[in-house]
C-alpha positions in Angstrom: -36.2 36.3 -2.7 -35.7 38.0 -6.1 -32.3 36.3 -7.2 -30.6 32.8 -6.8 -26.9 32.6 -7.7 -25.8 29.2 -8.6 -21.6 29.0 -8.2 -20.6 27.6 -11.8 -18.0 25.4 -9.8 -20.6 23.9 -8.1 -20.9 19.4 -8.3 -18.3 16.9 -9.0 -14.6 17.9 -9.9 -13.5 15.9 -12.5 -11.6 13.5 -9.8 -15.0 12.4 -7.9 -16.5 12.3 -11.4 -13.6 10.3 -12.8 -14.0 7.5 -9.5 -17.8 7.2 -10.2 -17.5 6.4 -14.0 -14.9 4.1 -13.3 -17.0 2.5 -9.9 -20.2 2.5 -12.3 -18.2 0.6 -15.1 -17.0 -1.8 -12.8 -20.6 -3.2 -12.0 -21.2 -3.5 -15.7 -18.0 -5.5 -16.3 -17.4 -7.4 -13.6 -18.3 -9.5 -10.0 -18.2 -9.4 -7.3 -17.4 -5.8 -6.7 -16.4 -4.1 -3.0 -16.6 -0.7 -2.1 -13.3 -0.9 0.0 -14.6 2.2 3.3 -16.0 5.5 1.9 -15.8 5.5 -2.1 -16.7 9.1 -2.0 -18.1 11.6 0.7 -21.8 11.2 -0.6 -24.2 8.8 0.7 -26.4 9.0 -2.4 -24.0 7.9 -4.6 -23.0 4.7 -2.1 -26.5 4.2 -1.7 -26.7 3.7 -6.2 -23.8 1.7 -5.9 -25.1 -0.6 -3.5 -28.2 -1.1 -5.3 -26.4 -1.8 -8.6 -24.5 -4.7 -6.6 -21.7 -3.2 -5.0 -20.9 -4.9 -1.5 -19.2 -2.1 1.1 -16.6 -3.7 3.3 -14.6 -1.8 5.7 -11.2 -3.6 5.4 -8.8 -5.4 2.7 -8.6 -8.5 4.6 -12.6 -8.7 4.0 -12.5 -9.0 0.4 -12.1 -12.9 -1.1 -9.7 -13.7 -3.3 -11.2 -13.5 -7.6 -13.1 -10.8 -6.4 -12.6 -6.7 -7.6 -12.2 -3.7 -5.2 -12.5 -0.6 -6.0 -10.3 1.7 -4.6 -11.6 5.2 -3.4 -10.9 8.8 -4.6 -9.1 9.4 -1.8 -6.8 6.5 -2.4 -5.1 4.1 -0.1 -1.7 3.5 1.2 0.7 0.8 -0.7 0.1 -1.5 2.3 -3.3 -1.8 1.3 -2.3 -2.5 -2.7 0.2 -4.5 -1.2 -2.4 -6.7 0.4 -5.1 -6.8 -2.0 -2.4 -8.1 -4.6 -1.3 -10.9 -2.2 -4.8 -12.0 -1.9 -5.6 -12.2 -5.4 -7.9 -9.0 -5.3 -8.2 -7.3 -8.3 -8.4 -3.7 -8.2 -9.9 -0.6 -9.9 -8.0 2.3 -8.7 -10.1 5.5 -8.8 -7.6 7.3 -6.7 -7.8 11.1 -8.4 -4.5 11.8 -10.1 -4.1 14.8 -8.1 -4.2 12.6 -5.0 -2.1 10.0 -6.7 1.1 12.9 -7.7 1.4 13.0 -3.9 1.7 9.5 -3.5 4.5 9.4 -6.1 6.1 12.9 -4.4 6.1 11.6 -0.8 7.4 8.0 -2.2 9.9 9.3 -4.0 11.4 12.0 -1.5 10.9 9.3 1.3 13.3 6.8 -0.9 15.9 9.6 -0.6 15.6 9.7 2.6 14.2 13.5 3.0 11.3 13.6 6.1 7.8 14.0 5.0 5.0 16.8 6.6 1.7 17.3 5.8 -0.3 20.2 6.0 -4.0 18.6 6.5 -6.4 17.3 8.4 -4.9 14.2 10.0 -8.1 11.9 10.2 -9.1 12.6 6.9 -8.7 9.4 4.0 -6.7 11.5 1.9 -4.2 12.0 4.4 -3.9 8.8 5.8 -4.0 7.4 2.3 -0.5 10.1 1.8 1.1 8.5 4.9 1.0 5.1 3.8 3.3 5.8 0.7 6.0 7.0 2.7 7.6 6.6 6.4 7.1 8.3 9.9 5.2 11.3 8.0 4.0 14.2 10.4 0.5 15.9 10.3 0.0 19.3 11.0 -3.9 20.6 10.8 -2.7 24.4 11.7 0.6 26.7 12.5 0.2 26.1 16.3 0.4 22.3 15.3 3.6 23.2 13.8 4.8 25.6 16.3 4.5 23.0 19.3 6.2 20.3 16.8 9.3 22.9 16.5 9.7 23.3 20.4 9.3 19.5 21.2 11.7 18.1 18.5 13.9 21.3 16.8 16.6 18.7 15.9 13.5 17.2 13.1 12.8 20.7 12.2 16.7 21.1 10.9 16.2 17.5 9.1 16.0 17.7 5.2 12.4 17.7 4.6 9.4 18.4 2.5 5.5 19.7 2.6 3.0 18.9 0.7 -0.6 20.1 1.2 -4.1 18.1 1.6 -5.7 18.7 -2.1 -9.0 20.0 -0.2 -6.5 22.4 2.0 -7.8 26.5 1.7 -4.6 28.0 0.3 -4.6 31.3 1.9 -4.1 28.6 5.4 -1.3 26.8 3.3 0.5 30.0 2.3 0.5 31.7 5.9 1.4 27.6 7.3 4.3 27.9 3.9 5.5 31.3 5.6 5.8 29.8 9.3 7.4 26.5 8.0 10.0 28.5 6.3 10.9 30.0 9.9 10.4 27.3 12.2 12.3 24.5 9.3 15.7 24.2 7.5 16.7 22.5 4.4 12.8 21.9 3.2 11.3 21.5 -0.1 7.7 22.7 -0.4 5.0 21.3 -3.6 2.2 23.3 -3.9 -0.7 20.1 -4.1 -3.8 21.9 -3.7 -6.0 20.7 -6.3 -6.8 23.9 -8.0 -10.3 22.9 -9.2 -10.4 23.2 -4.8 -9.4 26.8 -4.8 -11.5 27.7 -7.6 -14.2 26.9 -5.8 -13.6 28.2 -3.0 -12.9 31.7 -4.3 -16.2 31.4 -6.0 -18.0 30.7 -3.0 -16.4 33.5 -1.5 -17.4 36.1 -4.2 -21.2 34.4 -4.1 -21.2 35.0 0.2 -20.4 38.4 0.4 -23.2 39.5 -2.3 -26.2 37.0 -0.6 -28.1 37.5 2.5 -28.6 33.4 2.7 -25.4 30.9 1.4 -26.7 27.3 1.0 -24.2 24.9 0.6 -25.2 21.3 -0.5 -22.8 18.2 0.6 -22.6 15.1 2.4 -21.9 15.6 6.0 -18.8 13.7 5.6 -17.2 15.9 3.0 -14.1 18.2 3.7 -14.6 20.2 0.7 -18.3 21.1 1.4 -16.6 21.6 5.4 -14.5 24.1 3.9 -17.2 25.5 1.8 -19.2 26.4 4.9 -16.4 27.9 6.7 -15.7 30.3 3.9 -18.9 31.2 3.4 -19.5 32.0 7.2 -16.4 34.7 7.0 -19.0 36.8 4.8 -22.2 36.1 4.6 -24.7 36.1 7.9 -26.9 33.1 7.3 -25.2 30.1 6.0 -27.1 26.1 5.6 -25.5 23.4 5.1 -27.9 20.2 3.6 -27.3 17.0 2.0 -30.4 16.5 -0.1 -33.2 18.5 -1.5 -35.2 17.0 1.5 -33.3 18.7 3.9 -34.1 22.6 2.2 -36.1 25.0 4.7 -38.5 27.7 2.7 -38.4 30.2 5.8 -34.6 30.0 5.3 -34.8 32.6 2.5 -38.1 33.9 2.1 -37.2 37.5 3.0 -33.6 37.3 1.3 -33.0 39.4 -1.4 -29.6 37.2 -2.6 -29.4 33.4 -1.8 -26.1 32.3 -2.9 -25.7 28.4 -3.6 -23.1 26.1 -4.1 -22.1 22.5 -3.2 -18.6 19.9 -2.7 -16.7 18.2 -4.9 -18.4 14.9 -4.1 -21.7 16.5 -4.6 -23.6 14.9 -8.3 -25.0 17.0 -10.8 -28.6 15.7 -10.0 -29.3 16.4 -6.1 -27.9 20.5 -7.2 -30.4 20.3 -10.1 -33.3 19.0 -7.5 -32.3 22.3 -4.8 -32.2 24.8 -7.2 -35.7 23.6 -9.0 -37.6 23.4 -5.5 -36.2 26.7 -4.6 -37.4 28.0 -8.2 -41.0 26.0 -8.0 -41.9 27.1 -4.9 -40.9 30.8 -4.8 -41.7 30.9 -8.5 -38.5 32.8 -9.3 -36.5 32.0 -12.1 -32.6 31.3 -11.5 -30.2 34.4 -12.1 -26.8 33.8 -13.7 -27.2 29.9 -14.6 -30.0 28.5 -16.5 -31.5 24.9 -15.5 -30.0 23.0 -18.5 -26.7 24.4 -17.6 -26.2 21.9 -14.8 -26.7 19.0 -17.5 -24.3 20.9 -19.7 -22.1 20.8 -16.6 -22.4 16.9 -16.2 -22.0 16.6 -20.0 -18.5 18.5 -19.9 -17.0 16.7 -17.3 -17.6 13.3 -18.4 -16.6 13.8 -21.8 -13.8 11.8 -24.0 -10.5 13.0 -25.3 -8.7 11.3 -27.8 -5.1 11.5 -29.5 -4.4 14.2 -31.5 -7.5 16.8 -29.6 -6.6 20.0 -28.7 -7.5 21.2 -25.3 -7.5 24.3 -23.1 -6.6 23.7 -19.7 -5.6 25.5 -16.1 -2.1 24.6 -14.5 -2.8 23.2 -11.2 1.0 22.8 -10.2 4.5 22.5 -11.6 7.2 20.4 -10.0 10.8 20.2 -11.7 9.8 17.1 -14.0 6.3 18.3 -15.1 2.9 20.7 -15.2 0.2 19.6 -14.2 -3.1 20.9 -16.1 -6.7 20.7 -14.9 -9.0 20.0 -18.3 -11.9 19.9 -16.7 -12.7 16.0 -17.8 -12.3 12.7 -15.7 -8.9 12.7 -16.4 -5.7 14.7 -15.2 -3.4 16.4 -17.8 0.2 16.8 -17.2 3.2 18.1 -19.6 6.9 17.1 -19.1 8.7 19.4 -19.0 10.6 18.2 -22.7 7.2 18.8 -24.4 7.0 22.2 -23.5 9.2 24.3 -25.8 11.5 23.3 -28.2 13.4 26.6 -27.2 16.8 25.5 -25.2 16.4 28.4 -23.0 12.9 28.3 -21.9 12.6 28.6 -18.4 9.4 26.8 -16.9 9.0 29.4 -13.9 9.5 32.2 -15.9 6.7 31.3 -18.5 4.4 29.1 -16.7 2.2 30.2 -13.3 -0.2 28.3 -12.0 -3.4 29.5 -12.6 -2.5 30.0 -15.9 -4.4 28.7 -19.1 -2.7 26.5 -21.6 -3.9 24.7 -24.7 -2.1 21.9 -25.7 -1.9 18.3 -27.6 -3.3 15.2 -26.5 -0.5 12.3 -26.8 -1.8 9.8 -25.2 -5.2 9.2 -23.1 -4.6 6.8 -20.3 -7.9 5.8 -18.7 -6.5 3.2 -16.9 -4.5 5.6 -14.8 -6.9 8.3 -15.1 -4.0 10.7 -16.8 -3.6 12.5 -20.4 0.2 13.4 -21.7 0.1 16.7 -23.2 2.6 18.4 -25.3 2.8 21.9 -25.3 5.6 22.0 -28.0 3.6 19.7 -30.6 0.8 22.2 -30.3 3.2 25.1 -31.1 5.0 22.8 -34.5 1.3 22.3 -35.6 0.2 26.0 -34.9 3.6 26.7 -36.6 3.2 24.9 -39.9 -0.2 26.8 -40.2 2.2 29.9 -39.8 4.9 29.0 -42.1 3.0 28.1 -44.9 1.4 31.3 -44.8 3.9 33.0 -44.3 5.3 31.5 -47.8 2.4 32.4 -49.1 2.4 35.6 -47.9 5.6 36.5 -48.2 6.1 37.6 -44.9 9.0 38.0 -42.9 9.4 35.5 -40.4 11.5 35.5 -36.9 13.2 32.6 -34.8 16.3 31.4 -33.0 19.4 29.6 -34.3 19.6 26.4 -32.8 22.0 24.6 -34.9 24.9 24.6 -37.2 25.6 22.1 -39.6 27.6 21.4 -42.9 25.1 22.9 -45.2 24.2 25.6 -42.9 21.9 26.5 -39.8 18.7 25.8 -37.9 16.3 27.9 -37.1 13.8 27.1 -35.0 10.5 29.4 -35.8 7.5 28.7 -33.6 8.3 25.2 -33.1 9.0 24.6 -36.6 12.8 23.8 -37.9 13.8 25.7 -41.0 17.1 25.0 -42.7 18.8 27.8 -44.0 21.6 26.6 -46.4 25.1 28.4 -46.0 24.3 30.9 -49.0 21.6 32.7 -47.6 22.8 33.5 -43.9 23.7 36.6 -45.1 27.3 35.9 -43.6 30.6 36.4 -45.8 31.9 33.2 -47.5 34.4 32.3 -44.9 33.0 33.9 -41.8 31.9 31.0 -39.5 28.0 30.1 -38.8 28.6 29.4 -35.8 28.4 33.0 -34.4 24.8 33.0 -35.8 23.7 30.1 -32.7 21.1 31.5 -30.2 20.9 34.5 -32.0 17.0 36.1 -33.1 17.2 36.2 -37.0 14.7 37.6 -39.3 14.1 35.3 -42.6 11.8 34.4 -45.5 10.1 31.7 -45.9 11.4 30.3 -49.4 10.0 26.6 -49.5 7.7 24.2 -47.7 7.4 20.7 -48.0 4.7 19.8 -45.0 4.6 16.0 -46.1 8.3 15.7 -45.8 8.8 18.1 -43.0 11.1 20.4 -44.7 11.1 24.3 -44.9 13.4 26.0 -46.0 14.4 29.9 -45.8 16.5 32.9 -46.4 18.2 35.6 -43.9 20.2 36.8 -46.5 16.8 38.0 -49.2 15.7 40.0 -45.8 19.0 41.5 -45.5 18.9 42.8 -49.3 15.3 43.8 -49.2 16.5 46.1 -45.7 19.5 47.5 -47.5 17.4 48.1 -50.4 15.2 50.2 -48.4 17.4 51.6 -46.5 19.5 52.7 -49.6 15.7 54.2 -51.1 15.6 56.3 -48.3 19.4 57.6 -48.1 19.2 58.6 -52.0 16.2 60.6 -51.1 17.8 62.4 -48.5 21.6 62.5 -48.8 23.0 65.8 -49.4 26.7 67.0 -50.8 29.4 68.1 -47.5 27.3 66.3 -44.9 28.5 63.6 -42.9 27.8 59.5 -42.4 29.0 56.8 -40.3 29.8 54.0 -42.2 31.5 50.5 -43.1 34.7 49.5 -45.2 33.1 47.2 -47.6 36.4 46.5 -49.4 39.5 48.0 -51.2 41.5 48.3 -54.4 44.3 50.0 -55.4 42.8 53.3 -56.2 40.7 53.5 -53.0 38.1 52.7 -50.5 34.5 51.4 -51.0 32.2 52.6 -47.7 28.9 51.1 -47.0 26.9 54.3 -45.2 23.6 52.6 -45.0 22.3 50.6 -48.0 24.8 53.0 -50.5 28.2 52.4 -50.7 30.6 55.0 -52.0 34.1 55.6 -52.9 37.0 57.5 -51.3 39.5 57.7 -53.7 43.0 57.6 -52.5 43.9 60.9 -52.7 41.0 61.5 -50.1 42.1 59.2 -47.1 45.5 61.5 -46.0 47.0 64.3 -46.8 50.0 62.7 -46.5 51.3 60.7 -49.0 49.2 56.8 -49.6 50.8 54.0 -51.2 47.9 51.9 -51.0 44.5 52.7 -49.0 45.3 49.6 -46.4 48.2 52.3 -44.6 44.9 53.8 -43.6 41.8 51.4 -43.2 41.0 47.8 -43.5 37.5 46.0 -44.1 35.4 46.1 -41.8 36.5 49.6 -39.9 33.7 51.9 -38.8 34.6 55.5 -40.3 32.9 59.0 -40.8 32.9 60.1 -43.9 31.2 63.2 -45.7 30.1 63.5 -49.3 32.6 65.1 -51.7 30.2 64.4 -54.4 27.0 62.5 -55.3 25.2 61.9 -59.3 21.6 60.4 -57.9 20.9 59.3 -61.7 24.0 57.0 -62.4 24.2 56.2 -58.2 27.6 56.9 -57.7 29.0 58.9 -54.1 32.3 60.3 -53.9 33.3 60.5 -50.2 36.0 62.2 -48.0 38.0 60.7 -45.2 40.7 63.4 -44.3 39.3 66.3 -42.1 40.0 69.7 -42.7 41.1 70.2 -39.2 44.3 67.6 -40.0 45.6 69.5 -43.2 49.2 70.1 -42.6 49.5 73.7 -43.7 46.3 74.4 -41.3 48.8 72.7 -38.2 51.4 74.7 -39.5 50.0 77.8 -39.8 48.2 77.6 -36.5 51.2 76.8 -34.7 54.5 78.3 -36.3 54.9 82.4 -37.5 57.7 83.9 -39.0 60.6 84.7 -37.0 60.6 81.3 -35.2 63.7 78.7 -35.2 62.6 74.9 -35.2 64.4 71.9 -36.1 63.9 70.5 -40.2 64.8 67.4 -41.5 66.8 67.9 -45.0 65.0 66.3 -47.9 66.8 66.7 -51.2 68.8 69.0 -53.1 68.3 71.6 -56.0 70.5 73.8 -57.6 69.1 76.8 -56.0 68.6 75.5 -52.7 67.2 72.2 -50.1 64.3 71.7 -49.5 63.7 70.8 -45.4 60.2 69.1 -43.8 58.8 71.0 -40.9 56.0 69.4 -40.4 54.8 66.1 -42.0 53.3 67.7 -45.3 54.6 71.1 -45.0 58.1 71.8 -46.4 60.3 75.0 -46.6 63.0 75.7 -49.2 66.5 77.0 -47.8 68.0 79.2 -50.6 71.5 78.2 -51.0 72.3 81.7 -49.8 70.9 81.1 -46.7 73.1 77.4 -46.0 76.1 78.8 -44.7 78.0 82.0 -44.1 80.4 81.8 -46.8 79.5 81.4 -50.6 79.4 77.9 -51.4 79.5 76.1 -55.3 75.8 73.6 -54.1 74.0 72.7 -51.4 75.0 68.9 -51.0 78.6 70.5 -50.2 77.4 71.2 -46.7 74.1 69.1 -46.1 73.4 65.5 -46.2 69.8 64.2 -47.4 68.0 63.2 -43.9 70.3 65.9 -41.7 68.4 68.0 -39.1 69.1 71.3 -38.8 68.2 74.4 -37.6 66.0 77.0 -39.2 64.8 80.4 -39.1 61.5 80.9 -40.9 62.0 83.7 -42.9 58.7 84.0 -44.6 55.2 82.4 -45.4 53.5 83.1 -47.6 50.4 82.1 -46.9 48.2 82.5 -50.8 50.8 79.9 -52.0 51.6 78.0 -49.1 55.5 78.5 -49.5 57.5 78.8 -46.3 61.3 80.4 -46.7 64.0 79.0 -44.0 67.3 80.4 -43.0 70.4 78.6 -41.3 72.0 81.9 -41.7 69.8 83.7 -39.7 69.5 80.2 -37.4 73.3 80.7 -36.7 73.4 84.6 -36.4 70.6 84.7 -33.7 72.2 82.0 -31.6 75.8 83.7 -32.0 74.1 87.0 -31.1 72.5 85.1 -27.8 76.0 83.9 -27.1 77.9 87.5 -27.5 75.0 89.2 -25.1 75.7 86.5 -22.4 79.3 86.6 -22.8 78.7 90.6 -22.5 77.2 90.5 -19.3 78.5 91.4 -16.1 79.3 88.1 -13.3 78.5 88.3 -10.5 81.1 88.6 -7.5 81.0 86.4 -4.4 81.8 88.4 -1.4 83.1 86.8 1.8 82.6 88.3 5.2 85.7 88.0 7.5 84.6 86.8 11.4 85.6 89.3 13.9 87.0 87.1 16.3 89.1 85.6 13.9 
């Protein structure tokens, strides 16, 4: 053999470990203690029980009253608590948490009156421990189990219903029994209760297998998990062993193997691996490949350590279920999260954000040992993480980013990593009447302006990030604005002699004169604040920053329309404007007017114009010339009134036609 891989997952998970502190302690404390059926699958760990005083019993009813029992790993139904309680039992509950969710799941769903399945082996403790929470639960070991359930009773298949999954269960089973039961079932609920630490291992073992010639995998004959082991290991490696002790190890087994993969169950202690793996080294005097001897101490070591309030711990999520996480430290106790200490952001969404199989680091609240369970918070980690942020950032001078979450009378919230900043109404950045609330749930960008850790208060500014980015952006447009070009931009405000335009950090001013050619009596005929417009530069003096801007387009000059669409020679309608001694003048078009010389108003000589026209009269015109260098136009109701009577005369000239009727024959 020239290498021995040891699986790292390998020995207790923190559940078995957890039970046999807590069994241990027990025989310190207290007396009698009971060992109420198989504590754990490991006879070598009964075996140091019973020689530290523990007395095995194989039912409640056995156990006097004054006495303690200890409850195993794979916990018990309530009948059982039930019963111990009535007899004056007391007990130490060593039920893993994992183990002890389902019990709470099944209860709970039960209460509702919702049919319980479970996907498992149906003479295993676990299971039967599952049943005994709830009523008339159904086993199922495999799909065909299932499959024959659906044919004998389809009416329970259609029932409102959930699954939930041994904790030793291999998941690749449970998600091809998941897909069938979605199929064969109606109105069901499935939870995902395979203990992760299980899969973990599992997967590892799996790797190990299909690299070693030889899989050796240590547990008590009465273990699921090391049954499961095996079975994975058999689907890729050719020689597998099962053993229970270093006693039970077989040199010829891998003398000639080049790889010997080993691993052990969940029940299985630190000490009987350590004993394997040193015969195997002693005697083929071969040193260990991937894990080291002490590592298995280190191992024992990490599992049974302490957390406290107020640690911060890394974690794997082992399942999530509408009300919490559950999280996997890797100690004798189980971490969960509620769901309200996860994110102080109102629209976090926990599927979106969370898998299982995930890591997470989090804040210890509170360590329950009685219970075997530590409340995390997520969120507290972040608003601790976050002041470390903040007050840098102040320190800094940084730009920081978060989410309004509030408005108030003073101003808004903003909630920035899990730290709430107030930002008073005067730096939001918004006009002085403009209402904060359109700021709520939106990302803002602010400074950090003051931080008071000991009182909780931080306070900050949108608006000093909004001047410092139309700062910069007004910088860069100075350097590269250019006279006739053109800019989108915003009406800042108005006065009576124009228009001020904000075109990215600069504002400039169309004067009134610029926003028509027609005629402006005050620059709101033609924009308000707040209009988007295109303007181009008229002007610019980069040294005292001022920008002269154009609003009216070339393209809309009246004597351009007018030009492109009249001649000379044509009659159109005018509109009479006022009088002068030589003549009226008439508008064509809005901004273009022509002057009718009082010899051109009527056929006969007449003393002034106002003799025959009325201010506001339309008439009709004949443009008589334009002259284009001056933009003059001459008009003619003379030559109006000859043209049409010359129309008339040549269709009064003109020959009518005759109707000709055709007499009938017969007539």
């Amino acid at each position: 053999m020239k290498q021995l891989v040891v699986a790292k997952s390998a020995g207790f998970c923190f559940g078995v470990n957890r039970a046999v502190e807590l069994a241990f302690a027990a025989l310190e404390n207290h007396a009698p203690v009971y060992l109420l059926g198989h504590f754990i699958h490991n006879a070598q760990v009964i075996e140091r029980l019973l020689s530290g005083g523990a007395i095995c019993v194989d039912a409640a009813g056995q156990i006097p009253a004054g006495s303690y029992a200890i409850i195993r790993a794979h916990g018990e139904g309530r009948a059982v608590h039930e019963k111990l309680a009535k007899a004056g039992v007391e007990r130490i509950d060593t039920t893993c948490p994992f183990v002890r969710k389902i019990h709470d799941i099944v209860a709970q769903e039960s209460a509702q009156g919702r049919q319980i399945f479970i996907f498992g082996d149906p003479n295993h403790a676990e299971v039967k421990g599952i049943s005994g929470w709830c009523s008339g639960a159904r086993v199922f070991a495999d799909i065909e189990d299932l499959a024959n359930f659906a044919m004998q009773f389809p009416q329970d298949c259609q029932k409102a219903s959930i699954f939930v999954a041994q904790t030793t269960s291999n998941r690749t089973k449970w998600e091809k029994f998941v897909n069938s039961a979605k199929k064969l079932c109606t109105n069901v609920k499935f939870f995902d209760t395979i203990c992760n630490a299980t899969n973990e291992r599992q997967l590892e073992c799996a790797r190990i297998a299909q690299v070693s010639q030889v899989m050796l995998v240590i547990g008590d004959q009465h273990s699921s998990n090391t049954a499961k082991l095996v079975e994975v290991a058999c689907s890729s490696c050719p020689s597998v062993y099962r053993i229970d002790t270093v006693d039970d190890l077989r040199k010829e087994w891998f003398e000639n193997a080049e790889i010997v993969g080993v691993t052990a169950g969940a029940s299985t202690p630190a000490w009987i691996i350590k004993e394997v793996v040193n015969k195997m080294s002693e005697e083929l005097e071969n040193k260990v490949g991937e894990i080291e001897e002490e590592s298995f101490e280190q191992m024992l070591e990490n599992s049974i350590k302490t957390l406290y309030t107020g640690d911060k711990v890394k974690g794997i999520v082992t399942s999530i279920n509408s009300g919490e996480i559950n999280v996997d430290l890797g100690v004798k106790q189980a971490g969960y999260i509620p769901v309200d200490e996860l994110s102080d952001d109102p629209d976090f969404v926990v599927s979106d954000m969370i898998k299982v199989g995930d890591e997470i680091e989090a804040f210890v609240m509170r360590v329950n040992d009685a219970e075997g369970t530590v409340k995390l918070s997520k969120k507290r980690l972040d608003s601790i993480k976050g002041w470390d942020s903040i007050e840098q950032a102040r320190e800094d001078r940084t730009t920081v980013q978060g989410t309004v979450i509030e408005e108030n009378k003073g101003g808004i919230v903003v909630n920035v990593g899990g730290v709430h900043v107030f930002v008073p109404a005067s730096q939001t950045g918004l006009p002085k009447d403009a209402p904060m609330s359109q700021l709520l749930k939106q990302k803002v960008c602010l400074r950090i302006t003051e931080v008071n850790r000991a009182r909780h208060r931080v306070v900050g500014s949108i608006r000093v990030v909004q001047q410092e980015e139309r700062r910069a952006k007004a910088e860069e447009l100075w350097n590269t604005i250019e006279e006739n070009k053109e800019y989108e931009g915003v009406v800042k405000s108005l006065t009576s002699y124009g228009a001020f335009v904000d075109i990215g950090g600069v504002d400039g001013m169309i004067h009134i004169s610029e926003l028509s050619w027609s005629r402006v009596r005050h620059p709101s005929d033609v924009l308000n604040p707040g209009d988007k417009v295109r303007v181009y530069v008229i002007s610019l003096d980069k040294e005292k920053r001022k920008i002269s801007l154009g609003y009216r387009r070339m393209e809309d000059k009246p004597w351009i329309k007018f030009v492109s669409n009249y001649g000379i020679g044509d009659i159109v309608p005018v509109k009479v404007l006022k009088f002068m001694p030589f003549g009226a003048f008439a508008e064509i078009i809005p901004g273009v007017d022509g002057l009718i010389h009082i010899s051109q108003i009527a056929n006969q000589r007449i003393g002034k114009p106002e003799d025959v026209l009325t201010e506001g009269e339309e008439v009709r015109v004949k443009i008589t010339d334009i002259d284009t260098e001056r933009q003059k136009v001459s008009l003619s109701i003379r030559a109006a009134l000859a043209e049409q009577e010359e129309a008339e005369r040549v269709m009064a000239d003109e020959p009518q036609s005759e109707t000709v009727y055709v007499s009938d024959d017969n007539e």
